[in-house]
Wavefront OBJ file of the C-alpha trace (Angstrom):
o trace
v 0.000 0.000 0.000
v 1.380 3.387 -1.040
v 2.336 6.223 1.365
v 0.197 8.551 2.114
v 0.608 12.067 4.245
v -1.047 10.759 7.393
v 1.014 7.791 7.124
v 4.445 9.875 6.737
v 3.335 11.527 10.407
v 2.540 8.435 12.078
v 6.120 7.430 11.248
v 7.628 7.433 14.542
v 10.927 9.218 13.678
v 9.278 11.423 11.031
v 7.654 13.926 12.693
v 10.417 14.913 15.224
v 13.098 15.310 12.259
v 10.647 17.362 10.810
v 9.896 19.662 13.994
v 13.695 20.031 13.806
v 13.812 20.636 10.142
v 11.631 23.298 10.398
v 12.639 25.426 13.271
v 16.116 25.299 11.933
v 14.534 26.959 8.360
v 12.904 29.399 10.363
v 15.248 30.357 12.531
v 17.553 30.476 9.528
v 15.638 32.674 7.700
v 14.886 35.206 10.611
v 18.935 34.865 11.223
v 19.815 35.563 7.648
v 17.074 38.851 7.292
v 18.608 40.543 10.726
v 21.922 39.773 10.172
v 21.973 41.123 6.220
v 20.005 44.455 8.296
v 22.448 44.498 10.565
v 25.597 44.608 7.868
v 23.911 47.203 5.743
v 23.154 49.182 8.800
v 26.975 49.103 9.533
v 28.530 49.396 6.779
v 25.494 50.949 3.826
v 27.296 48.403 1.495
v 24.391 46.283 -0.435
v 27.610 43.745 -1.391
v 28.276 43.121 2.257
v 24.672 42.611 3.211
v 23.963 39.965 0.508
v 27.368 38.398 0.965
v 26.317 37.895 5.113
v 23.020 36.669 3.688
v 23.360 34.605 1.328
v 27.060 33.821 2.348
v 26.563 30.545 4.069
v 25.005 28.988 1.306
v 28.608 29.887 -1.109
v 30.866 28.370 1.948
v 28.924 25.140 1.146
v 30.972 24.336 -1.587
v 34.358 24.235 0.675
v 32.081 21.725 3.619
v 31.167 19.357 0.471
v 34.813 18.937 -0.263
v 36.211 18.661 3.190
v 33.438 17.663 5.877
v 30.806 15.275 3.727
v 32.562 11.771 4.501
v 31.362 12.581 8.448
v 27.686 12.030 7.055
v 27.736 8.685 6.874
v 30.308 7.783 9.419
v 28.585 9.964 12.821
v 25.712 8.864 14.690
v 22.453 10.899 13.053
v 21.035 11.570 16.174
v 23.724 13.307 17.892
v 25.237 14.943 14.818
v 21.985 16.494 14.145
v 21.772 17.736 17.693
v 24.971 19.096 17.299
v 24.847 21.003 14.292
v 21.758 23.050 15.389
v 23.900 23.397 19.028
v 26.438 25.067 17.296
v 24.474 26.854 14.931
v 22.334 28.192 18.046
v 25.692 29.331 20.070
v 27.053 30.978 16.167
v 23.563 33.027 15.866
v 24.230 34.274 19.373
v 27.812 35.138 19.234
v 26.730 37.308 15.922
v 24.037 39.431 17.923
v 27.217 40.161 20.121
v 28.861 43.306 19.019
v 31.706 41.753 17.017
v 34.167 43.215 14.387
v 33.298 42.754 11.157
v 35.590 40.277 10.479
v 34.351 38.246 12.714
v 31.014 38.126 11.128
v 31.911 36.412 8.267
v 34.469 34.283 9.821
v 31.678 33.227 12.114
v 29.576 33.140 8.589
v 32.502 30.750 6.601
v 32.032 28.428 9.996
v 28.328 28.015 9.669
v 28.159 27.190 6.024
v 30.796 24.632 7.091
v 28.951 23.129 9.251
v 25.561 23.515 7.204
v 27.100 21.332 4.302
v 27.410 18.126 7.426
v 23.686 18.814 8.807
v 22.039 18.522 5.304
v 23.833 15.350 4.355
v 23.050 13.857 7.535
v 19.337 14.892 7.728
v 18.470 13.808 4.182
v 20.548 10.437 4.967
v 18.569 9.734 8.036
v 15.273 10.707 5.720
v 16.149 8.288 3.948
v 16.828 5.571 6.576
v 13.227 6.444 8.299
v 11.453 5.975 6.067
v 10.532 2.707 3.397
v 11.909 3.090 -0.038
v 8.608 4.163 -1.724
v 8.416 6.777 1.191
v 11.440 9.087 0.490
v 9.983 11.314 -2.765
v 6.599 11.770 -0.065
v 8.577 12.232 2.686
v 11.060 15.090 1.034
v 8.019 16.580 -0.785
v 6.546 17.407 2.465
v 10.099 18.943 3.760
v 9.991 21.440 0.497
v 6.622 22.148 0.894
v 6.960 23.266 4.570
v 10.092 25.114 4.082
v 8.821 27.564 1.186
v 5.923 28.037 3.752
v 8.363 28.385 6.707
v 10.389 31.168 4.627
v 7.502 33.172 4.086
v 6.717 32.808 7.367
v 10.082 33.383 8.887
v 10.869 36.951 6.514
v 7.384 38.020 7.609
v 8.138 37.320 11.192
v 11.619 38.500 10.870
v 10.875 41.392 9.781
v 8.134 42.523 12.561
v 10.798 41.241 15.047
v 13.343 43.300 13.603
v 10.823 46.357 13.905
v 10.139 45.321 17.279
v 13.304 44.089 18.972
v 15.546 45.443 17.139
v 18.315 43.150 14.910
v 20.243 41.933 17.249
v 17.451 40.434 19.066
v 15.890 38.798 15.663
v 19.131 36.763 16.071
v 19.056 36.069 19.817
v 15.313 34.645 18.996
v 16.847 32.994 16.069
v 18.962 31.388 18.029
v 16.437 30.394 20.532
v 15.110 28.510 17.697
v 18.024 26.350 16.791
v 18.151 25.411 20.592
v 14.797 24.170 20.384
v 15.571 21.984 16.944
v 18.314 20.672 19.164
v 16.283 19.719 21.941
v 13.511 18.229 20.046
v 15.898 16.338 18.076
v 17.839 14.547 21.334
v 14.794 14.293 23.038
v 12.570 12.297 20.110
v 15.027 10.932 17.553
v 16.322 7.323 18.341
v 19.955 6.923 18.386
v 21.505 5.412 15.494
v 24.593 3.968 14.297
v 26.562 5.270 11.484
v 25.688 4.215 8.280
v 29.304 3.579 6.974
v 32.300 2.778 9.174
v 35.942 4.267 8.913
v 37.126 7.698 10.450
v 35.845 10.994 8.284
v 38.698 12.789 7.034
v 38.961 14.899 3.834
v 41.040 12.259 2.299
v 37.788 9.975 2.530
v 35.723 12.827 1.474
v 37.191 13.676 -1.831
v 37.494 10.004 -2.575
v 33.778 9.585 -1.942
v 32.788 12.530 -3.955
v 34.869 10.426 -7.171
v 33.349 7.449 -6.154
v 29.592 9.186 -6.718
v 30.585 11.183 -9.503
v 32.701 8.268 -11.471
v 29.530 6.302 -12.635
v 27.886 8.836 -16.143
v 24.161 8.124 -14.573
v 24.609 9.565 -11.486
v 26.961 12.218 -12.907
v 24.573 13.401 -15.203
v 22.169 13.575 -12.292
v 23.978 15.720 -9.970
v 24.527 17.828 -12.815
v 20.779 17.993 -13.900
v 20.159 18.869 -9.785
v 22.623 21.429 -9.519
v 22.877 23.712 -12.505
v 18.950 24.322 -14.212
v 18.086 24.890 -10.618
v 20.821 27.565 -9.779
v 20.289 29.448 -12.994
v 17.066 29.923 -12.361
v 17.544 30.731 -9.063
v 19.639 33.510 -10.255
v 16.210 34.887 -11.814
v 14.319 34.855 -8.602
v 17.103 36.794 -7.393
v 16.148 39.814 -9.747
v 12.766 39.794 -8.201
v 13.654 42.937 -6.418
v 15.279 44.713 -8.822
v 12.547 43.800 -11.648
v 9.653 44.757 -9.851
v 10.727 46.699 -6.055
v 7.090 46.980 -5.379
v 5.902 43.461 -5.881
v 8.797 41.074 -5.588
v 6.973 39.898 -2.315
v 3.687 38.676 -4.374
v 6.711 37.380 -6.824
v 7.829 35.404 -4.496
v 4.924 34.070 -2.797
v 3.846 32.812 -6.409
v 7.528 30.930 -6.901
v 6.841 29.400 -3.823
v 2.955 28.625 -4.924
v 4.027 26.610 -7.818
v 6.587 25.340 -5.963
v 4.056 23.648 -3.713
v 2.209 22.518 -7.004
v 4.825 20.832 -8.801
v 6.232 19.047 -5.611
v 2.072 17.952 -4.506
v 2.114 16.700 -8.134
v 5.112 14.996 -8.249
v 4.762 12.862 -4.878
v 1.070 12.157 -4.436
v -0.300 12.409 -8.354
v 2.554 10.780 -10.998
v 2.328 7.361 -10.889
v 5.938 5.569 -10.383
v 6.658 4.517 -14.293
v 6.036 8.076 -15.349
v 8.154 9.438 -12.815
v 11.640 8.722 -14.752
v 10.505 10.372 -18.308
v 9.066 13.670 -17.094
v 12.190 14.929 -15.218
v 13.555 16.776 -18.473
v 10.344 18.020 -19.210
v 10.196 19.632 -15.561
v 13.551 20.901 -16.241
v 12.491 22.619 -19.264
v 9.345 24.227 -17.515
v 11.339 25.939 -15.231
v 13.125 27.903 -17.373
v 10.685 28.311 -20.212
v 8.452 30.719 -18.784
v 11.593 33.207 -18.195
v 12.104 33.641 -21.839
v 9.124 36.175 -21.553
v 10.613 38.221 -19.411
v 12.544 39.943 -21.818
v 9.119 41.782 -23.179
v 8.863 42.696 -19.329
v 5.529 41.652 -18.771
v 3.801 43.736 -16.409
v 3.518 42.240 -12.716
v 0.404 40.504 -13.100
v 1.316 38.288 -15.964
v 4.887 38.145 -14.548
v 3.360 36.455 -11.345
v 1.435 33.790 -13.557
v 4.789 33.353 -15.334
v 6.774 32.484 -12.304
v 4.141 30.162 -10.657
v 4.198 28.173 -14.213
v 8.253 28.227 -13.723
v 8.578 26.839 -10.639
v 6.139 23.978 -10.882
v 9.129 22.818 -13.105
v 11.169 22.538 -8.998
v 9.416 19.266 -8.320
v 12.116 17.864 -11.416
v 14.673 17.892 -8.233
v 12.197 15.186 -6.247
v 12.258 12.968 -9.411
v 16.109 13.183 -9.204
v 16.623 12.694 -6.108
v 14.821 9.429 -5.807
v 16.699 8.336 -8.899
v 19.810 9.031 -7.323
v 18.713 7.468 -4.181
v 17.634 3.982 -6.659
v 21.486 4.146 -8.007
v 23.190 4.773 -4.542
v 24.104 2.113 -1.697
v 22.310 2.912 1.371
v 25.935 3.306 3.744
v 26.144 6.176 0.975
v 23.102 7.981 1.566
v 23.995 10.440 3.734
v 27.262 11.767 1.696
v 25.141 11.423 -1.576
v 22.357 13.952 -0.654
v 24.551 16.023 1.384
v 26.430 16.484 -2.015
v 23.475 16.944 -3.844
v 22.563 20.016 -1.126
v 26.172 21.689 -0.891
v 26.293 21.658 -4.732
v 23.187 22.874 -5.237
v 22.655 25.649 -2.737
v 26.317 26.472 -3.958
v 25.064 26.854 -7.528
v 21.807 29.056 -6.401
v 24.549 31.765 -5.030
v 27.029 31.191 -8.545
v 23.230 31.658 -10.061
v 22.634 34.924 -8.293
v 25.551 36.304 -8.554
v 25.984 35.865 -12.737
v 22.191 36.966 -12.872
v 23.210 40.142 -11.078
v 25.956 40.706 -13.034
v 23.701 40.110 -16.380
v 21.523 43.119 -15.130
v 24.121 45.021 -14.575
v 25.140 45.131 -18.326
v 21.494 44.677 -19.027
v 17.970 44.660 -17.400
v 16.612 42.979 -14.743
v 14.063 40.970 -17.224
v 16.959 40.596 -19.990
v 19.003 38.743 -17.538
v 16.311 36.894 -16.666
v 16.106 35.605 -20.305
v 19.330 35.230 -20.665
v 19.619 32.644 -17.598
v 16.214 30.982 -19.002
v 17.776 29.755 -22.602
v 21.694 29.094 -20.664
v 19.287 26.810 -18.037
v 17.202 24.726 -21.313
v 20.741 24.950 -22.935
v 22.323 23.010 -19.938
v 19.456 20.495 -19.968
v 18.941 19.809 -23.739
v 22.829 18.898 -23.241
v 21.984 16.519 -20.232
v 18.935 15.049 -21.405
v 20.904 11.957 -23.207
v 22.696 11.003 -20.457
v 19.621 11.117 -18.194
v 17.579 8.788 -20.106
v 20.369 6.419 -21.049
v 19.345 3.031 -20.817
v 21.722 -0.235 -19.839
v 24.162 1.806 -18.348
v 26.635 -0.298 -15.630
v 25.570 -0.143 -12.026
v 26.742 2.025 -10.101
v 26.769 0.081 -7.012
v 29.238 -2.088 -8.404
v 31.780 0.972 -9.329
v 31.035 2.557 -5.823
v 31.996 -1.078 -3.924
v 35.455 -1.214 -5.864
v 36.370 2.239 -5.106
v 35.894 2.336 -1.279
v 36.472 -0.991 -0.497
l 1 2 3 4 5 6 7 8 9 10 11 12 13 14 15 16 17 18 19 20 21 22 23 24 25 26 27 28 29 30 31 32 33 34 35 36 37 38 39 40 41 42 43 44 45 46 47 48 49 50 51 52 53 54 55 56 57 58 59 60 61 62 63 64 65 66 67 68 69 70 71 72 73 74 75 76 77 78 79 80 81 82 83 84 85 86 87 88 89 90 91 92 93 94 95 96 97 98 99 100 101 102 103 104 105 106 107 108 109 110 111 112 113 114 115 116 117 118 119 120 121 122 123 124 125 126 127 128 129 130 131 132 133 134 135 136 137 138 139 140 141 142 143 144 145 146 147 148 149 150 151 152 153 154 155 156 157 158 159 160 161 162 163 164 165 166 167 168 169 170 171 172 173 174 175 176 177 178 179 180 181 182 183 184 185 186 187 188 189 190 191 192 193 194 195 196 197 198 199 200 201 202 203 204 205 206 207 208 209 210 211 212 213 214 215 216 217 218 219 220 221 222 223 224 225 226 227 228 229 230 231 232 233 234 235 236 237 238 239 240 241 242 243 244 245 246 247 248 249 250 251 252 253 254 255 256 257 258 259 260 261 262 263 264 265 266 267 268 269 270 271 272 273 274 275 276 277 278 279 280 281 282 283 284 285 286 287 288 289 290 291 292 293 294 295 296 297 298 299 300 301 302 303 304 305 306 307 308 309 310 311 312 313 314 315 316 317 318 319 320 321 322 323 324 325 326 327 328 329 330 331 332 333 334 335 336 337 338 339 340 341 342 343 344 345 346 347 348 349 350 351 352 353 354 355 356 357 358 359 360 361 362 363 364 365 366 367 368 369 370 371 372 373 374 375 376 377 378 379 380 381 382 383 384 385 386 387 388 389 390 391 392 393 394 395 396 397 398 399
């Protein structure tokens, strides 16, 4: 019998990871707002704001190379616990008066520790749940967190009215200590999923392990770059339209919801596997419009169409998941997240440089035809049939 919603929630372990899950978006979100107020305040430097913003999610890319091994090899309960610890003490060492080097060291730190916590959330996902349960089960993680980051801006930025920045992030921080509690408290311990010692050494060799095989090559590509284009045109929301990017935004996140409904409860499993390059193409299609700069009605219709296309990312990942051993789990979606939330901030920042030379809706097309570009290239390799298995080539190399 298939999974349903109410089933996911009378998973014993589900509900608690997602309690954690979602306080730590929230909290992150409220963090982020307050602490890119906070820069600008200091310093009247947009740069500097965005870079403390959106900052974490760059620093990714150096935890995927380094840290990722330890998300296989570290008990999920406690590691989980720990990250939002230490991501509770960070958010309150940055509503301290600090220098503003210390910021962003503190900022570098986080995203370090950010690329672990994804790998080993999604791995123990993954674990709780029954094969046929994961696409469900990470639907209704995407679904809550575009609601949670509407949410947490909105609530952010009556907080910031309110308390002031500085205690935004003491709140923030409250928040993480909660994730951390709930998570102790509820989740079962665990043992690792993969033994050895997590060292960089094991890391990089992992990463060549995952990437060696073409099929899931092709689909770490296909998750990383259409997705961080495009992000790069939500990121000209703003700067498009300054008095509607919010109702922008809330659309993004409505067809967001949508496609990702769609894609877990409504596709049935055979069809899943042939409509990922379609997705792909939806998401960036719609974009091509913007360079007539359709006015912000029709540009809200446009981006709700667009990012129905997200739920392409679900049908990945469970295709990745299909062609991974489960002692990998952890390091392979923890890859998947660092390179992906690494691309969204490569996306933004070659989208904002676009405009610059541009317009905000130019750019936007621009990004559109360079995402279909990138997945007209990988749609061969992600429907190539009789390929070897990639178990096999993972067991020889970390053996």
């Amino acid at each position: 019998m298939p999974m349903t919603y109410r089933s996911l929630f009378r998973t014993r372990e589900f509900t608690p990871l997602f309690v954690t899950s979602s306080a730590q978006v929230a909290a992150q979100t409220m963090s982020g707002l307050a602490l890119g107020t906070l820069v600008y305040r200091a310093t009247d430097s947009p740069l500097l704001s965005a870079l403390s913003m959106f900052g974490p999610s760059l620093a990714q890319v150096l935890g995927a190379t380094t840290l990722l091994s330890a998300a296989d090899r570290l008990p999920p309960r406690a590691t989980t616990t720990g990250v939002a610890l230490a991501f509770a003490a960070g958010t309150a060492l940055l509503a301290a008066p600090v220098p503003l080097w210390a910021v962003f060291a503190l900022i570098l730190v986080l995203g370090l520790v950010a690329s672990l916590g994804g790998g080993v959330r999604w791995g123990l996902l993954n674990e709780i749940l029954p094969k046929d349960g994961y696409i469900l089960g990470r639907s209704v993680f995407n679904m809550a967190n575009g609601i949670t980051q509407i949410t947490g801006y909105a609530t952010g930025g009556v907080l910031i009215a309110v308390l002031s920045p500085r205690g935004t992030l003491l709140t923030a921080a409250a928040l993480y200590a909660t994730a951390a509690t709930v998570s102790h408290l509820a989740l079962t311990p665990r043992p690792p999923r993969a033994t050895g010692r997590p060292s960089v050494r094991e890391t990089w060799r992992t990463n060549a392990a995952l990437l060696s095989a073409r099929p899931r090559r092709h689909l770490y590509l296909a998750l990383w770059l259409p997705n961080g284009l495009i992000v790069g045109c939500e990121s000209l929301y703003v700067s498009y339209a300054p008095d509607h990017a919010g109702l922008l935004f809330a659309c993004a996140a409505l067809g967001m919801l949508a496609g990702d409904v769609a894609a877990a409860r409504l596709l049935p499993p055979r069809l899943r596997p042939r409509l990922g390059v379609p997705l792909l193409l939806l998401l960036a299609a719609p974009y091509l419009l913007f360079v007539l700069h359709p006015r912000p009605g029709a540009a809200a219709v446009l981006v709700t169409v667009a990012s129905v296309g997200f739920a392409a990312s679900l049908l990945q990942q469970e295709r990745l998941m299909a062609v991974t051993p489960p002692e990998l789990a952890g390091h392979a979606l923890g890859l998947h997240s660092s390179g992906m939330l690494t691309m969204q901030g490569v996306g933004a920042a070659l989208a904002g440089a676009t405009a610059q030379l541009t317009s905000p809706g130019g750019a936007m097309t621009v990004m559109a035809l360079a995402s279909i570009a990138v997945t007209v290239s990988l749609a061969p390799g992600l429907r190539a049939a009789g390929a070897p298995d990639p178990r096999t080539a993972i067991a020889r190399r970390t053996a």
